[in-house]
C-alpha positions as CSV (number, residue, x, y, z in Angstrom):
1,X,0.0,0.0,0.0
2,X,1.7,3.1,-1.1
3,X,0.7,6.4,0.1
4,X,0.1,9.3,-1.8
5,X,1.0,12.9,-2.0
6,X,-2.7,13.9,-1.2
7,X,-3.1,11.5,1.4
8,X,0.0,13.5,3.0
9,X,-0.8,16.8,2.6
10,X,-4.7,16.0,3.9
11,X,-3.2,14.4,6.7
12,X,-0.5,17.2,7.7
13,X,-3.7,19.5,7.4
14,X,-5.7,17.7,10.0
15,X,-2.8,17.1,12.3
16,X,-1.7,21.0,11.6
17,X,-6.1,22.1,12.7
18,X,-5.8,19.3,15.7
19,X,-2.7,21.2,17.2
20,X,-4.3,24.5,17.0
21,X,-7.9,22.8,18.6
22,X,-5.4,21.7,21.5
23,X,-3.3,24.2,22.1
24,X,-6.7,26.4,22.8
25,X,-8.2,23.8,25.0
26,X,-4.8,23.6,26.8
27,X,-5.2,27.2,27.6
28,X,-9.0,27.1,28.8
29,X,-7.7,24.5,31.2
30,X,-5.0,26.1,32.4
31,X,-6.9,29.6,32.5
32,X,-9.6,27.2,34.7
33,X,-7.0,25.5,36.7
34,X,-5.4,29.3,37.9
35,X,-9.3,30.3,38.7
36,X,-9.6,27.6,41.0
37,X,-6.6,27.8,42.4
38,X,-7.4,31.3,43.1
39,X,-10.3,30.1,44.9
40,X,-9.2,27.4,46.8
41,X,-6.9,30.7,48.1
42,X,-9.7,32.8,49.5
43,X,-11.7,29.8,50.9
44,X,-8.1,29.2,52.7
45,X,-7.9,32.5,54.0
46,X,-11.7,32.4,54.9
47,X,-10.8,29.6,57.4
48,X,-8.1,30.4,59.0
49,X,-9.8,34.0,60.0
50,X,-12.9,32.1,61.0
51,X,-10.9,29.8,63.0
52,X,-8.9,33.0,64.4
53,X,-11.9,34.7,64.9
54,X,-13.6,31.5,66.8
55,X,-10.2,31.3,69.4
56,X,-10.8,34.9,70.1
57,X,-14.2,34.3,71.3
58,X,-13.8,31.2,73.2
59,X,-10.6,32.6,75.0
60,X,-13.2,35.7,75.6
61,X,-15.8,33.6,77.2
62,X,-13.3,31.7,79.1
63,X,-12.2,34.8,80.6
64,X,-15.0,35.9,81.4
65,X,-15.8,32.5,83.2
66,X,-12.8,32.6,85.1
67,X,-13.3,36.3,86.4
């Protein structure tokens, strides 16, 4: 089976249209990945003040038990 010149060139085509399709995918994804990484950030600074916040006020009431 021989392959021929068209065969080649249509081929290099598709392969040349399914990099581009790809490459844009691969930077939705990324674009995605940095968003929720960006999110994951604030939900990890939303804890940590909550769980700041939440010594405060038990080391407050336990003060004022003790007094």
């Amino acid at each position: 089976m021989e392959i021929q010149q068209d065969d080649l060139i249509k081929l290099q085509s598709e392969f040349k249209a399914h990099e581009v399709r790809c490459d844009e995918r691969w930077k939705t994804v990324f674009k995605q990945l940095e968003e929720v990484e960006q999110s994951i950030q604030r939900l990890h600074v939303i804890v940590l003040s909550g769980g700041g916040a939440t010594l405060v006020i038990l080391a407050t009431a336990l003060v004022n038990i003790l007094t």
